[in-house]
C-alpha positions as CSV (number, residue, x, y, z in Angstrom):
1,X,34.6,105.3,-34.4
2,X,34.0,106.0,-38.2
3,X,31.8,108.7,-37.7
4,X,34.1,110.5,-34.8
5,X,37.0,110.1,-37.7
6,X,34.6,111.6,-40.2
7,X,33.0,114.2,-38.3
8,X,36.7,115.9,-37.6
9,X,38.7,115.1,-40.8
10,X,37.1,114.4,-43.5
11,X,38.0,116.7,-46.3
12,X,34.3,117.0,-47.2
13,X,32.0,119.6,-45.5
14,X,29.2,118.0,-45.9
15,X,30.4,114.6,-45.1
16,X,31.4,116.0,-41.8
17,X,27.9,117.3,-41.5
18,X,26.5,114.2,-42.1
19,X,28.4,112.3,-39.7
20,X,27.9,115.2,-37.1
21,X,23.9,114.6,-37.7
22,X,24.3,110.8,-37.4
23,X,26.9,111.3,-33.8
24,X,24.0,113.3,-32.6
25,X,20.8,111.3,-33.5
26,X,22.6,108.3,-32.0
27,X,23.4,110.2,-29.1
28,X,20.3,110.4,-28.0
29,X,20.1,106.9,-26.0
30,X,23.2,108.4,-24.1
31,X,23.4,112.5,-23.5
32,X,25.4,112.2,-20.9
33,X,28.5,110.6,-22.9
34,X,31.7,112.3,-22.6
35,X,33.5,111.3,-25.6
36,X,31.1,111.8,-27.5
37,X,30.9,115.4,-26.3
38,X,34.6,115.7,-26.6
39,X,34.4,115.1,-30.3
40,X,31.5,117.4,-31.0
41,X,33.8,119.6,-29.0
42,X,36.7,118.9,-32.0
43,X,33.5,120.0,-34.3
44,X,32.6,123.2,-32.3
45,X,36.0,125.1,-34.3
46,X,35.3,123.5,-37.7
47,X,36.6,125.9,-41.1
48,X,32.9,125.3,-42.5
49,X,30.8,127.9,-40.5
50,X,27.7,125.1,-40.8
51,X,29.5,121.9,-39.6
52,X,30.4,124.3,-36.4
53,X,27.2,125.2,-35.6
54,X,25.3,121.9,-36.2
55,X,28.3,120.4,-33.5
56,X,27.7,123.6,-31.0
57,X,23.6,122.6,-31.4
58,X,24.3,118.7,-30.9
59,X,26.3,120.0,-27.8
60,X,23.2,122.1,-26.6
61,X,21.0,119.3,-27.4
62,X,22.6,116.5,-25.3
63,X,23.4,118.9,-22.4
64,X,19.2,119.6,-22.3
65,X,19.1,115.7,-22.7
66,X,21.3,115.2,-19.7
67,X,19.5,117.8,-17.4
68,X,16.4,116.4,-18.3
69,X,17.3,112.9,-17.9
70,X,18.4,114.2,-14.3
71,X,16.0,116.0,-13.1
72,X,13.7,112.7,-13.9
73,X,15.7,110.8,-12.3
74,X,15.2,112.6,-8.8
């Protein structure tokens, strides 16, 4: 819950990176998880031009993940 909180309001730019790296290395047990998309979604608009892109490449990431995971699964 920290890092969600920190990823989206932390005054810092690079804090918000760093919890955006750390929501996204964690994610990785669980691509498919939806609120953890939605707040990488939060990310996706952020004023720091970085922090944006990092959440739209943790997005990309879990999504290939998923699909992945999926097509495994079958």
């Amino acid at each position: 819950a920290l890092l969600t909180e920190v990823s989206v309001s932390d005054p810092d730019p690079n804090n918000r990176e760093k919890a955006i790296q750390a929501l996204w290395n964690s994610a990785a047990d669980n691509p498919d998880s939806d609120d953890l998309k939605s707040q990488l979604e939060k990310s996706r608009n952020d004023s720091d031009p970085f922090v944006a892109e990092l959440a739209t490449k943790a997005i990309a990431d879990l999504e290939h993940l998923a699909k992945s995971r999926s097509r495994r699964a079958d």
